[in-house]
VOPA-905193 format. One line per field, with one value per atom (N, C-alpha, C): atom name; residue number from 1; residue in three letters; x, y, z negated. Coordinates in steps of 0.2 Angstrom, whole numbers. Atoms other than C-alpha are relative to their C-alpha. Layout:
<nodes>
a <- [CA	...]
k <- [NUM	...]
r <- [ALA	...]
X <- [X	...]
Y <- [Y	...]
Z <- [Z	...]
</nodes>
This chain:
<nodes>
a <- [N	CA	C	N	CA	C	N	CA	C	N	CA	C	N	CA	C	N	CA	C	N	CA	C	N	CA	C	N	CA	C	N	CA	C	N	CA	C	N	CA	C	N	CA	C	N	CA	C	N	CA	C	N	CA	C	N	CA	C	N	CA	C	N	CA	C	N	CA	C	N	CA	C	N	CA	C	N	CA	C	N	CA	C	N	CA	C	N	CA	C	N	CA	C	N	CA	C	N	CA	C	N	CA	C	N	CA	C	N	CA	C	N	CA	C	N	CA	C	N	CA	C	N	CA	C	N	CA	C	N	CA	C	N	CA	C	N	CA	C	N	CA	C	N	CA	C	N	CA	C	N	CA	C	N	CA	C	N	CA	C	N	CA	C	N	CA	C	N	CA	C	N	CA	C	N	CA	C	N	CA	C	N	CA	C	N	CA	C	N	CA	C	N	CA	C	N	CA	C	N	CA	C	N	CA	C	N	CA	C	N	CA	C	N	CA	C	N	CA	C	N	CA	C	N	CA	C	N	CA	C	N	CA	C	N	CA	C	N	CA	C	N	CA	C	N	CA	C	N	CA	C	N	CA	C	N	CA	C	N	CA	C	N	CA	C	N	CA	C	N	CA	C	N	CA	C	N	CA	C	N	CA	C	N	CA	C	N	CA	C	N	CA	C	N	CA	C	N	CA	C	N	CA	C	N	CA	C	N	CA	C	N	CA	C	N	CA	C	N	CA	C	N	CA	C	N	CA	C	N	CA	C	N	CA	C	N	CA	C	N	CA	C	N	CA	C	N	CA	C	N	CA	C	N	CA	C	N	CA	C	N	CA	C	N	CA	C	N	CA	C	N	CA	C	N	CA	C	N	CA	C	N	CA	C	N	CA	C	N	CA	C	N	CA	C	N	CA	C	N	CA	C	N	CA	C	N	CA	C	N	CA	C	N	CA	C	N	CA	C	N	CA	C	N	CA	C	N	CA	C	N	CA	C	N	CA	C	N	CA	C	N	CA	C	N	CA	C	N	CA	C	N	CA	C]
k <- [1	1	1	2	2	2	3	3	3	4	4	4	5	5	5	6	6	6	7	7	7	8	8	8	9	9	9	10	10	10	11	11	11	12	12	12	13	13	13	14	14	14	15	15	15	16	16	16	17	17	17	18	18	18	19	19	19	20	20	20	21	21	21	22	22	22	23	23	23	24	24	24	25	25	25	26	26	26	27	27	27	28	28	28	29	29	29	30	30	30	31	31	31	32	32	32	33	33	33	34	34	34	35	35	35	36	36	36	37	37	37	38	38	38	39	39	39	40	40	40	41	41	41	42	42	42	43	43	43	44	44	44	45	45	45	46	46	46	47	47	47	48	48	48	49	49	49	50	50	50	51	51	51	52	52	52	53	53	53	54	54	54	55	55	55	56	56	56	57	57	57	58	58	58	59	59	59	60	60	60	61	61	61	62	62	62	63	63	63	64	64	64	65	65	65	66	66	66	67	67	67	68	68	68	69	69	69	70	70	70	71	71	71	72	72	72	73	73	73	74	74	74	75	75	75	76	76	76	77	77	77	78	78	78	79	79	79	80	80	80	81	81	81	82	82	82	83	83	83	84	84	84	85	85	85	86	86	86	87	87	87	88	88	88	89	89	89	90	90	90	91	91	91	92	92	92	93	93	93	94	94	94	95	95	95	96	96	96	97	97	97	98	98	98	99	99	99	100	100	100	101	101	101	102	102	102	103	103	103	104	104	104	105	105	105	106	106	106	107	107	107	108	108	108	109	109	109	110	110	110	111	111	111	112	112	112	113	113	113	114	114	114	115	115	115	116	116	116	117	117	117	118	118	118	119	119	119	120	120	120	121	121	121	122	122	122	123	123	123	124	124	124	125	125	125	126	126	126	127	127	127	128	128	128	129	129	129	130	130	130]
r <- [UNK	UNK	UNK	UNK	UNK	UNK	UNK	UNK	UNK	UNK	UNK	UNK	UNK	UNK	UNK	UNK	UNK	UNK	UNK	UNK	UNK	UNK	UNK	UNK	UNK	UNK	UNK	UNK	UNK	UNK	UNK	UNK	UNK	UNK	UNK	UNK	UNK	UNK	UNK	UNK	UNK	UNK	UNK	UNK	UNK	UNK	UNK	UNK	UNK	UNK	UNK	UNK	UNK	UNK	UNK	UNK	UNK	UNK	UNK	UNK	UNK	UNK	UNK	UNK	UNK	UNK	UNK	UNK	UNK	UNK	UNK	UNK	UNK	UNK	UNK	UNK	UNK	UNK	UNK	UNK	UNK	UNK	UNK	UNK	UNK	UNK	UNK	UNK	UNK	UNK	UNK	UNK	UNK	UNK	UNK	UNK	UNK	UNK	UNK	UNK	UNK	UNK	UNK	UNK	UNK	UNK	UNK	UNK	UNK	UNK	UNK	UNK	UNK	UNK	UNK	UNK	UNK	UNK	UNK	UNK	UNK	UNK	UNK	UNK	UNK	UNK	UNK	UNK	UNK	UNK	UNK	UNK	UNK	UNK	UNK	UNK	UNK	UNK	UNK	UNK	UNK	UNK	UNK	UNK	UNK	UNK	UNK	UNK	UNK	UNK	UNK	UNK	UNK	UNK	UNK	UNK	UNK	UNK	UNK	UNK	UNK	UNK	UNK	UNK	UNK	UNK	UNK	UNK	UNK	UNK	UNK	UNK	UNK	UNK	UNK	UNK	UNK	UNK	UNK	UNK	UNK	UNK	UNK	UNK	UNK	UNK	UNK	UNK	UNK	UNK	UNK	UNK	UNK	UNK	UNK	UNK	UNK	UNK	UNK	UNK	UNK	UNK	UNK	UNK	UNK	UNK	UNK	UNK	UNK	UNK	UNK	UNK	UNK	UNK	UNK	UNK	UNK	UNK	UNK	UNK	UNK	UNK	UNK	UNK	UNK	UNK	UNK	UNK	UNK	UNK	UNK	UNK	UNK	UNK	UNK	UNK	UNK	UNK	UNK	UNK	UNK	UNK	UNK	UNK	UNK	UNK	UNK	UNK	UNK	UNK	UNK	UNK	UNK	UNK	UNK	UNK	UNK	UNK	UNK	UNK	UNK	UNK	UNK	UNK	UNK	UNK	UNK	UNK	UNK	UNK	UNK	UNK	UNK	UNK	UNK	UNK	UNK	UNK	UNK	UNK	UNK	UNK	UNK	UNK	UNK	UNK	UNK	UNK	UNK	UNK	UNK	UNK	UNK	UNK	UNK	UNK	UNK	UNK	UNK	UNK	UNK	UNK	UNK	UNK	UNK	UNK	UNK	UNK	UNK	UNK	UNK	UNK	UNK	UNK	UNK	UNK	UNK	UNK	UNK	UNK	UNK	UNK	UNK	UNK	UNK	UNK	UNK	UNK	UNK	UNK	UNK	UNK	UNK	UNK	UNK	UNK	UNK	UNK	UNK	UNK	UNK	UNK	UNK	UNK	UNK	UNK	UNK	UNK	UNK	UNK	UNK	UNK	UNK	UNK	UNK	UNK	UNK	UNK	UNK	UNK	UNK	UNK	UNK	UNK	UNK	UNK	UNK	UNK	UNK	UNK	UNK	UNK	UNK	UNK	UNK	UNK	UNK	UNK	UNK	UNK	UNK	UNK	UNK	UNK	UNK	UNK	UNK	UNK	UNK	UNK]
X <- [3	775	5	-7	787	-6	1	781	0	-3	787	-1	0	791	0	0	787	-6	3	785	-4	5	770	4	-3	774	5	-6	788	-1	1	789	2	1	786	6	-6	805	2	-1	809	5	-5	815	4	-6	821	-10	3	811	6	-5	817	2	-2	815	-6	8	804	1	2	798	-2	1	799	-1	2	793	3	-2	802	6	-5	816	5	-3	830	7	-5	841	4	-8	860	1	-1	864	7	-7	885	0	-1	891	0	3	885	4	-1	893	0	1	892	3	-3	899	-6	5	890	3	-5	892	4	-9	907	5	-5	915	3	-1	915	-3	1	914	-3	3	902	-1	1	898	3	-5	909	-4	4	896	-3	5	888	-7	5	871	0	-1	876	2	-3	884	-5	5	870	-5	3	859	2	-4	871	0	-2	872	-8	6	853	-3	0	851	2	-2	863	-2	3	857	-8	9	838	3	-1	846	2	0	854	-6	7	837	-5	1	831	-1	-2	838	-1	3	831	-6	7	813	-3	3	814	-1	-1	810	0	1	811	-4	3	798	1	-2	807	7	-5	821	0	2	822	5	-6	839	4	-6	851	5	-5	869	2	-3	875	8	-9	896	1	-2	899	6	-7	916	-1	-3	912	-10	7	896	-1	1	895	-3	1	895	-8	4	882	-7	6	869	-2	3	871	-3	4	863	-4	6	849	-5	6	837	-2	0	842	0	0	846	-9	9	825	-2	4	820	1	-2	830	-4	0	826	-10	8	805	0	-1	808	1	-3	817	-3	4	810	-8	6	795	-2	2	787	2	-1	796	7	-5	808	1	-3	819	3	-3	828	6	-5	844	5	-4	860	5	-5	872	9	-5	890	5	-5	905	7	-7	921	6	-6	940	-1	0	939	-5	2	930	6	-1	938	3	-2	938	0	-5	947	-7	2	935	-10	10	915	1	2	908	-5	4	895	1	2	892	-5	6	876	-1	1	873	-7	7	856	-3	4	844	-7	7	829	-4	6	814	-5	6	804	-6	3	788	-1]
Y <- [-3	-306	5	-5	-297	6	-8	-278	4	-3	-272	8	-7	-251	3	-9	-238	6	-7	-221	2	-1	-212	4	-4	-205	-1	4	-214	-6	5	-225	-9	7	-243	-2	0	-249	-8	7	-264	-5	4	-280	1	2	-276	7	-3	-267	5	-4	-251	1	3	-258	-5	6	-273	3	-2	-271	-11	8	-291	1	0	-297	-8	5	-315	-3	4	-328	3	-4	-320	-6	2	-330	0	-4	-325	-5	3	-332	2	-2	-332	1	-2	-325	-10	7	-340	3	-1	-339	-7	2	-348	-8	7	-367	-5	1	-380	-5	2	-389	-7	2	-400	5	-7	-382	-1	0	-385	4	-5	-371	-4	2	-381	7	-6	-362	4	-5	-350	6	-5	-338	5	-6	-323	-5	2	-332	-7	7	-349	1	1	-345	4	-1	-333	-5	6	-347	-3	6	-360	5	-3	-346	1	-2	-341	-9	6	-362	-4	3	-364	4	-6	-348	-4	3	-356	-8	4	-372	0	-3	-366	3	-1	-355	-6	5	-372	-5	3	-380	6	-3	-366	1	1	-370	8	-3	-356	1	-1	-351	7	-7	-337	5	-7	-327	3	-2	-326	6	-4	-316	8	-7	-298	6	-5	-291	-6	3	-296	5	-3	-290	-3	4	-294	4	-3	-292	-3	1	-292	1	-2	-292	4	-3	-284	2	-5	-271	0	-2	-271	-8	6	-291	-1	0	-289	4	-2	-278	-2	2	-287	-6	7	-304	3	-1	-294	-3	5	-303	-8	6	-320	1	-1	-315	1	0	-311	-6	5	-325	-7	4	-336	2	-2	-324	-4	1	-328	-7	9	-347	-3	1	-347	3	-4	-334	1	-5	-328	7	-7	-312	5	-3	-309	4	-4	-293	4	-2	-291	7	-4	-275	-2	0	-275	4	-7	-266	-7	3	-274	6	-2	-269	-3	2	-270	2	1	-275	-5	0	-278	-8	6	-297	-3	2	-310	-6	5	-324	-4	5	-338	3	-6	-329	-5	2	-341	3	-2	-334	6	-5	-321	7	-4	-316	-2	3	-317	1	-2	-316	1	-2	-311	0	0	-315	1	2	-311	0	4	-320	2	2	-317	-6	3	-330	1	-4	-325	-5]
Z <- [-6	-18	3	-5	-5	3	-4	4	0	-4	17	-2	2	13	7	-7	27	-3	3	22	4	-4	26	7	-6	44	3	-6	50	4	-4	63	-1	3	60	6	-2	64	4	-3	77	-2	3	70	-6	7	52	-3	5	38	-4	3	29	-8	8	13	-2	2	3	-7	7	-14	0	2	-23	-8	6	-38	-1	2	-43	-1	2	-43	7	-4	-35	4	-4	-21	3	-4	-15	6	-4	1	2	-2	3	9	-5	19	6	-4	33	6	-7	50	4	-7	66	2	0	62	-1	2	59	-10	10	39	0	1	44	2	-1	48	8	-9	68	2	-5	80	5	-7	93	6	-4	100	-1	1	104	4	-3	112	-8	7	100	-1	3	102	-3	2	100	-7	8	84	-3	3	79	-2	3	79	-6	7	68	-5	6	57	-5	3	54	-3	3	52	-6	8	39	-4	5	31	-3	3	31	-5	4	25	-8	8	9	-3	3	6	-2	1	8	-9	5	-7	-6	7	-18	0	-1	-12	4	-5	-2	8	-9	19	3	-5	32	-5	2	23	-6	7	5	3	-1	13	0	-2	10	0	0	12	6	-2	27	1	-5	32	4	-6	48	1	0	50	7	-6	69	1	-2	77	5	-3	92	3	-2	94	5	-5	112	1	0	112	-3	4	98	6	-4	110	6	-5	124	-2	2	116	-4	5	107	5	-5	120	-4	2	114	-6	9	94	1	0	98	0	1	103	-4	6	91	-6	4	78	-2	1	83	1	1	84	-7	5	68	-6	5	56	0	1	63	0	-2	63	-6	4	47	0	0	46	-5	6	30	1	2	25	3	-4	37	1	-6	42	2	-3	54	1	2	53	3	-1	64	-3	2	59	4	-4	63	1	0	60	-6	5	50	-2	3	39	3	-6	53	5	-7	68	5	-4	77	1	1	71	3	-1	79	-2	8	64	-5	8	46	-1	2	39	-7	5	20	-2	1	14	-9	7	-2	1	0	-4	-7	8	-20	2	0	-22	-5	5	-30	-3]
</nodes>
């Protein structure tokens, strides 16, 4: 059983959670970016590859019998923070297509580069399943 942590008297936080409390089988998800799993770059936009990225993240969780609502930690590695807020429209509505109303424990984080000069994110996932 995953639940969600908000302190008394703080404000209930848009799109992530400020912490989860879990209880069970614990799933690492390696850093996921924006390819699809023959390692092709179809999309070279921020949302396009956010997408490929959150799909191969559900797929790996997949093969541990877990979905969307076992996740309870992501980190997001952007290359470029201004890129990164102008697609928070779209990263929403993917996010609510694809996950649901379910929001893990999060920080996003930019950085000089990632690994494949051609990603635009990385995603880092842990999942409990109870």
């Amino acid at each position: 059983m995953n639940r969600a942590l908000l302190p008394q008297g703080w404000p209930r936080p848009k799109g992530y959670s400020n912490g989860i409390e879990a209880t069970g089988r614990t799933v690492f998800v390696a850093g996921q970016i924006g390819w699809t799993p023959e390692g092709v770059f179809v999309e070279t936009g921020f949302s396009g590859q956010f997408r490929q990225t959150i799909e191969n993240t559900l797929a790996v969780l997949s093969e541990a019998g877990a979905g969307p609502e076992h996740i309870v930690r992501m980190t997001w590695y952007v290359i470029d923070k201004t890129e990164y807020l102008a697609a928070l429209r779209d990263i929403g509505a993917v996010w609510r297509e694809l996950i649901g109303s379910h929001y893990p424990a999060m920080a996003v984080v930019e950085v000089k580069g990632l690994i494949e000069d051609a990603a635009r994110i990385e995603i880092e996932t842990t999942a409990v399943v109870g």
